[in-house]
DSSP file (Angstrom, degrees, kcal/mol; ACC not computed):
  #  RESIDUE AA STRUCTURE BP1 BP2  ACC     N-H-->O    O-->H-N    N-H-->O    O-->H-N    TCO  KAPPA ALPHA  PHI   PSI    X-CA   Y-CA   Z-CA
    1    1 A X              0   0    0      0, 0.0     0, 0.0     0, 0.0     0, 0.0   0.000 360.0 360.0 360.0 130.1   45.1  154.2   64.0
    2    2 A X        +     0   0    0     59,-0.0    60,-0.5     2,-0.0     2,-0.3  -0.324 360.0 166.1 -71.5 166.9   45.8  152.0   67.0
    3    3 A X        +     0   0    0     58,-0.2     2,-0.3     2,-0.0    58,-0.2  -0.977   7.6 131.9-158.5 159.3   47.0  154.5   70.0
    4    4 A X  E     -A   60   0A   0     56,-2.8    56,-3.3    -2,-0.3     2,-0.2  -0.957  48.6 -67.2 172.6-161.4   47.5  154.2   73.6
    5    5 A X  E     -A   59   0A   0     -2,-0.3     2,-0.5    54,-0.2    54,-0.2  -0.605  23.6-155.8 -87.5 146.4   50.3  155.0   76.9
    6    6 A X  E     -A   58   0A   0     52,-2.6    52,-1.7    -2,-0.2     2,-0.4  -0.952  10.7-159.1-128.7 126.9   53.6  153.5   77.5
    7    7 A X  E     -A   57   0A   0     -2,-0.5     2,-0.3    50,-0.2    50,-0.3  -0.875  10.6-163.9-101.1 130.9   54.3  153.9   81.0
    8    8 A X        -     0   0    0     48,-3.6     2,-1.0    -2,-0.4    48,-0.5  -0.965   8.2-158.7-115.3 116.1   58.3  153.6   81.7
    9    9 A X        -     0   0    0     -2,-0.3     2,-0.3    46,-0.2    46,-0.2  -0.723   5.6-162.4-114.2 116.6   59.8  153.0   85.0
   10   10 A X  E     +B   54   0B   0     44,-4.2    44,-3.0    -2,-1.0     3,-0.1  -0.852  16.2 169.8 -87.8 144.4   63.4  154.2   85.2
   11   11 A X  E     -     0   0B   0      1,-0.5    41,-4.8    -2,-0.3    42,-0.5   0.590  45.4 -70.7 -88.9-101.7   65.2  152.5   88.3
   12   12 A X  E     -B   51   0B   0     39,-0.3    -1,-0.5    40,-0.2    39,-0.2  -0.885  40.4-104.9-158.2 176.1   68.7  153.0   88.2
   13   13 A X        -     0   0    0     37,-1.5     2,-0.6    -2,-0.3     3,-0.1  -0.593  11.3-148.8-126.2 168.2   71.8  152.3   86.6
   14   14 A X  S    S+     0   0    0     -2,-0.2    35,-0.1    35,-0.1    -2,-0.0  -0.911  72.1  12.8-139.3 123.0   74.9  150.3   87.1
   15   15 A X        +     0   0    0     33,-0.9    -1,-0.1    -2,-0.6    34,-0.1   0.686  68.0 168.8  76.5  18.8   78.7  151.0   85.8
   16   16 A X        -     0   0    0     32,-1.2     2,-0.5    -3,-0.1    -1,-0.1  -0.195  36.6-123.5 -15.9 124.7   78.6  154.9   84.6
   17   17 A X        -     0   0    0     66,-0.1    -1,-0.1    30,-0.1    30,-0.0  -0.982  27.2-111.1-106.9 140.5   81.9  156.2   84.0
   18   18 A X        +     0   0    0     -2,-0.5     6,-0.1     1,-0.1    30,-0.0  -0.042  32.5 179.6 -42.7 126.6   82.6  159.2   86.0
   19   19 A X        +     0   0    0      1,-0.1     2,-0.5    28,-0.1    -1,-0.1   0.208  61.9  86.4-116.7   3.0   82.8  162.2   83.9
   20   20 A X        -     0   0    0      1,-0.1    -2,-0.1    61,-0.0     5,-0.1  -0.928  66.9-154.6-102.8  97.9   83.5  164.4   86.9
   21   21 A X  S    S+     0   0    0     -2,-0.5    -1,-0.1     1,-0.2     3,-0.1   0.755  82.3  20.8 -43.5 -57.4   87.0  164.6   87.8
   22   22 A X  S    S+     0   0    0      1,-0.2     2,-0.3     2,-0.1    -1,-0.2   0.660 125.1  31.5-113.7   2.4   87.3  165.5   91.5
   23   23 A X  S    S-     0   0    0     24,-0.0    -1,-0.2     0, 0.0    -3,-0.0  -0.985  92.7 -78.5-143.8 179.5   83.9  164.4   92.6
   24   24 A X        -     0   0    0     -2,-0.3    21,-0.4    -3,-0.1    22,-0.1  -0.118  52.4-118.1 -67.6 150.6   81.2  162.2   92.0
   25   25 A X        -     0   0    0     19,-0.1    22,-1.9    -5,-0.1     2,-0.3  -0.241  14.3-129.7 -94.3-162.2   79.0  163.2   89.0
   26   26 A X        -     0   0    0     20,-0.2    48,-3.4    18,-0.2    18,-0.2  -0.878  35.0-156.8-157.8  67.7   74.8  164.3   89.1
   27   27 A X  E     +C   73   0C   0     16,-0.4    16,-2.8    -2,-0.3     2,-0.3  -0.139  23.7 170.0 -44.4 151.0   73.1  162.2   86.5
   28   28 A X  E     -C   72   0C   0     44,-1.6    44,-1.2    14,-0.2    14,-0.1  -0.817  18.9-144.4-169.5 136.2   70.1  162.7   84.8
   29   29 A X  E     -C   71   0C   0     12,-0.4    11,-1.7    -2,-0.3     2,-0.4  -0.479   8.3-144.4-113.1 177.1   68.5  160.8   81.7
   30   30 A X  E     -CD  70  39C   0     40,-3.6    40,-2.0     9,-0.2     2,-0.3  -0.936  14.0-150.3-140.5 105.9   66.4  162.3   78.9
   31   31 A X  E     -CD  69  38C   0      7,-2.7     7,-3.1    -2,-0.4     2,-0.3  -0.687  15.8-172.3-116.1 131.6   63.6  159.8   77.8
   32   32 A X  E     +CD  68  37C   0     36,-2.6    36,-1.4    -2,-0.3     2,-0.3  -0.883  16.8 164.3-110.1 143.4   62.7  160.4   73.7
   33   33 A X  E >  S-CD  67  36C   0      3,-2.0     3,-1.3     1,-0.6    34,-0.1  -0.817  74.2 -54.9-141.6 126.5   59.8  158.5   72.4
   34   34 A X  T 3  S-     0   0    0     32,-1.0    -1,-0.6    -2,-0.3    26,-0.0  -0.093 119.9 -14.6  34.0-134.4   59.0  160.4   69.0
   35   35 A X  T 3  S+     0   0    0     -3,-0.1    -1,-0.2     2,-0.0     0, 0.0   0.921 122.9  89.9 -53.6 -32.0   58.4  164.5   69.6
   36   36 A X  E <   +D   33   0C   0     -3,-1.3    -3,-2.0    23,-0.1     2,-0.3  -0.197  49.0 161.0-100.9 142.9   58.1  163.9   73.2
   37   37 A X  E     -D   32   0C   0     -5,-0.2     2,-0.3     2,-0.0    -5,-0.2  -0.988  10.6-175.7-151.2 145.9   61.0  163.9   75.6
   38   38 A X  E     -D   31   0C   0     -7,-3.1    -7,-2.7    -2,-0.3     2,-0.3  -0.930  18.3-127.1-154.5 172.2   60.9  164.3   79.4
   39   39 A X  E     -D   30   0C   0     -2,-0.3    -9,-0.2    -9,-0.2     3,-0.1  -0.876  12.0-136.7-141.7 132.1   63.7  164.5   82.0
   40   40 A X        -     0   0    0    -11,-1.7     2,-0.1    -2,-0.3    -1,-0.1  -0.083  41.2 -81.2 -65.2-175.8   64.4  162.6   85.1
   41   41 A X        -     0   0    0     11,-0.1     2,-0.6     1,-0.1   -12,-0.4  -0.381  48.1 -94.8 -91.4-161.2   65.4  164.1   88.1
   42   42 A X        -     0   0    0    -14,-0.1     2,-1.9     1,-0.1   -14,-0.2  -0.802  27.1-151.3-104.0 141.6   68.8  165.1   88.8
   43   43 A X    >   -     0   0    0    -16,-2.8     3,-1.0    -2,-0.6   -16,-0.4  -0.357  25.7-160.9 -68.5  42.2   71.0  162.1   91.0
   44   44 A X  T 3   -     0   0    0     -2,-1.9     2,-1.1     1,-0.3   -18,-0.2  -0.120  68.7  -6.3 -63.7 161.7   73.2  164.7   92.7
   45   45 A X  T 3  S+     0   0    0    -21,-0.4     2,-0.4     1,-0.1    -1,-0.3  -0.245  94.3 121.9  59.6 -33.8   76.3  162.9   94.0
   46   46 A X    X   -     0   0    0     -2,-1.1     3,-2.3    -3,-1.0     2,-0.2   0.376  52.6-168.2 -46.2 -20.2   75.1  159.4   93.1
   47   47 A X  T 3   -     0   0    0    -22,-1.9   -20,-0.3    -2,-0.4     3,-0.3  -0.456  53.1 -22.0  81.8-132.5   78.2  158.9   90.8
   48   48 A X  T 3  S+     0   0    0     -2,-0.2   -32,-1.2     1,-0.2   -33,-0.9   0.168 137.2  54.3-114.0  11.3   78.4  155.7   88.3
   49   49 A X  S <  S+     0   0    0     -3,-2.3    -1,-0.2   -35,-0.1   -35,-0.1  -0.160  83.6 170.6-145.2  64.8   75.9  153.6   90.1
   50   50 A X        -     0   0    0     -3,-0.3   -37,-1.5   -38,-0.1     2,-0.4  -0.216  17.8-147.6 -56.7 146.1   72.3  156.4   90.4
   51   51 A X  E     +B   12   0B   0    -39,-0.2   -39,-0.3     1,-0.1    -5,-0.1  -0.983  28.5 147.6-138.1 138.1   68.8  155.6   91.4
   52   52 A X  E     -     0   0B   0    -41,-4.8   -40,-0.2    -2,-0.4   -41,-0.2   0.817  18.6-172.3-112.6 -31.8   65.6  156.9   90.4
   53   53 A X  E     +     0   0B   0    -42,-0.5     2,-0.3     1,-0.2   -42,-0.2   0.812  32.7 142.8   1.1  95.8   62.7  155.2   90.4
   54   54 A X  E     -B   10   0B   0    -44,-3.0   -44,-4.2   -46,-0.0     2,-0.2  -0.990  41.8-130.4-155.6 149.4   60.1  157.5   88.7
   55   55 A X        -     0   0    0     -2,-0.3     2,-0.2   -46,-0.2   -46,-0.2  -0.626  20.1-175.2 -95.0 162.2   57.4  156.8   86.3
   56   56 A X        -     0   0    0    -48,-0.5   -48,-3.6    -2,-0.2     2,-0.4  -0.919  13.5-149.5-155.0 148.8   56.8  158.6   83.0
   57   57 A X  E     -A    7   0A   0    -50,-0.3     2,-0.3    -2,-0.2   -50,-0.2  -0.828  11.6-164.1-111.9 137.2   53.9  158.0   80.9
   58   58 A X  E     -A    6   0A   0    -52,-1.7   -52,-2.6    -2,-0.4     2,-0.4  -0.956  17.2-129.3-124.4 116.0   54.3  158.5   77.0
   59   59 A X  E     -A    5   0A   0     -2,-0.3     2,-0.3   -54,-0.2   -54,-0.2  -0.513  34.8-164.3 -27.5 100.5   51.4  158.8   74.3
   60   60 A X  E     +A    4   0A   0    -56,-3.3   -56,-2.8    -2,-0.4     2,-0.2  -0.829  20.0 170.0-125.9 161.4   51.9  156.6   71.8
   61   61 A X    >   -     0   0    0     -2,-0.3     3,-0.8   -58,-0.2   -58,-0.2  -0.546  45.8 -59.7-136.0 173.5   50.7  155.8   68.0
   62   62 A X  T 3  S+     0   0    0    -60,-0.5    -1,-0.2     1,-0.2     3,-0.1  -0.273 123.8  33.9 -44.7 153.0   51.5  153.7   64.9
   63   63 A X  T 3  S+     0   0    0      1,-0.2     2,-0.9    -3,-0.1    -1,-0.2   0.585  85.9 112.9  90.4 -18.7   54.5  154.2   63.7
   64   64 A X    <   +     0   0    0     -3,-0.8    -1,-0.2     1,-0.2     3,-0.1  -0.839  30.4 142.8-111.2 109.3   56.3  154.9   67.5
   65   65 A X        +     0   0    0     -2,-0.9     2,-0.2     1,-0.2    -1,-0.2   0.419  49.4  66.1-134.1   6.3   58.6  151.7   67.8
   66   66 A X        -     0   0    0      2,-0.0   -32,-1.0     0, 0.0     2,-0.4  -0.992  50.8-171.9-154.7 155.0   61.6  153.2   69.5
   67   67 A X  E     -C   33   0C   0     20,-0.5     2,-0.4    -2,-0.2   -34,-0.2  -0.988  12.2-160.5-144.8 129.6   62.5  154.7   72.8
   68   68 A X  E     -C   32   0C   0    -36,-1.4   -36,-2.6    -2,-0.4     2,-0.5  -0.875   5.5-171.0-122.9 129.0   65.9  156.4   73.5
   69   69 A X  E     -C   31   0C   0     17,-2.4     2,-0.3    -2,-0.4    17,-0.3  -0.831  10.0-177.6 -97.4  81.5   67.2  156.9   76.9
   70   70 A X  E     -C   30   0C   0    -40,-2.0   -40,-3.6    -2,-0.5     2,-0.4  -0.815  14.7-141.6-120.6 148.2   70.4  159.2   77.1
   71   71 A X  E     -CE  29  84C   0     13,-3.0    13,-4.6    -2,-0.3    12,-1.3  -0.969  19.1-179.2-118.9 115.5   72.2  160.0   80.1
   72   72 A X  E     -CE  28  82C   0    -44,-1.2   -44,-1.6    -2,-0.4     2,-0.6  -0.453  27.9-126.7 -75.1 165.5   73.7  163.0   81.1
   73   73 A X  E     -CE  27  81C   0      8,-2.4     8,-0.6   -46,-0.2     2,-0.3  -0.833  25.5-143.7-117.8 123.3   75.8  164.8   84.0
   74   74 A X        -     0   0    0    -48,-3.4     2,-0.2    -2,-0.6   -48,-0.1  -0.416  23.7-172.6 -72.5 113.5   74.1  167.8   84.9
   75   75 A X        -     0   0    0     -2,-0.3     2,-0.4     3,-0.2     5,-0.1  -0.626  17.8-131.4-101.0-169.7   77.2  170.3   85.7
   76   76 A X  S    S+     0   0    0     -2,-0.2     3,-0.1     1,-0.1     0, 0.0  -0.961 100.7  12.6-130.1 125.0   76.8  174.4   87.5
   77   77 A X  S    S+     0   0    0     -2,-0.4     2,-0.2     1,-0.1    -1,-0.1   0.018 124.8  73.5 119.8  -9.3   78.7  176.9   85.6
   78   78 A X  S    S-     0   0    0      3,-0.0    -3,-0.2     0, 0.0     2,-0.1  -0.762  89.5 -87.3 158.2 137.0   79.4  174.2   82.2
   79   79 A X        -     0   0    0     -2,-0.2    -3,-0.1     1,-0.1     2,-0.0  -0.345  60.3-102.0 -66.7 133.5   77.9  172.6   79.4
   80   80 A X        -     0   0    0     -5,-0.1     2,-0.5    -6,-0.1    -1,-0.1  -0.355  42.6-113.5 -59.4 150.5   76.2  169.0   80.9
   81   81 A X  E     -E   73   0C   0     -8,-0.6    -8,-2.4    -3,-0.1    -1,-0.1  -0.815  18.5-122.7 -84.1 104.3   78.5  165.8   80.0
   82   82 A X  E     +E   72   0C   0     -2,-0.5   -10,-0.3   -10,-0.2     3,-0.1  -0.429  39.2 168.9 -49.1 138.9   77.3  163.3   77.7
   83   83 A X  E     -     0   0C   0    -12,-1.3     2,-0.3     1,-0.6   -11,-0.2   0.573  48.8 -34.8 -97.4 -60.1   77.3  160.1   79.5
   84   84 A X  E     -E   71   0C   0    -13,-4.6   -13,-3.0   -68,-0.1    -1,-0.6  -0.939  46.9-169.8-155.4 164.6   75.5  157.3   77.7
   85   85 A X        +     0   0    0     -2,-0.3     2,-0.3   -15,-0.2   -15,-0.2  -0.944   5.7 177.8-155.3 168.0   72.5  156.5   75.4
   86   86 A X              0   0    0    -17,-0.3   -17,-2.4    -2,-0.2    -2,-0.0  -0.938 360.0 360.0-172.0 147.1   70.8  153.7   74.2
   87   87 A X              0   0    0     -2,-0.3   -20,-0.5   -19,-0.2    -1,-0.1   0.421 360.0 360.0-118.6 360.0   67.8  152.7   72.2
């Protein structure tokens, strides 16, 4: 069974709409590749146009053909804000 890493470099993102009402919102994505999921950090203030650049390394197998990125807005006090996702 063929196996090996996929190394993922999130930069940032462009044209977010603001889920935050009187200030800018505190992104943060949630990278799926099969069981395994791992969390950027969090963008405070960074709004609709965040930057991250951080690596994340994934194990990967046969069978592992898709990698889903969804982005949240981390709130204090309050359920996080869906933002976006994409596969």
């Amino acid at each position: 069974m063929p196996q090996g890493k996929l190394q993922v470099v999130l930069v940032s993102a462009k044209g977010l709409e603001n889920t935050d009402f009187l200030c800018n919102m505190d992104p943060y994505v949630l990278l799926t590749c099969r069981t395994q999921e791992q969390k950027s950090s969090v963008a405070s203030g960074k709004g609709s146009e965040p930057e991250w650049n951080e690596d994340f390394i994934f194990n990967i197998s046969e069978g592992a053909s898709e990698l889903a990125l969804k982005i949240m807005d981390s709130d204090t006090g309050s359920q996080d804000d869906f933002v976006g996702e994409v596969a």
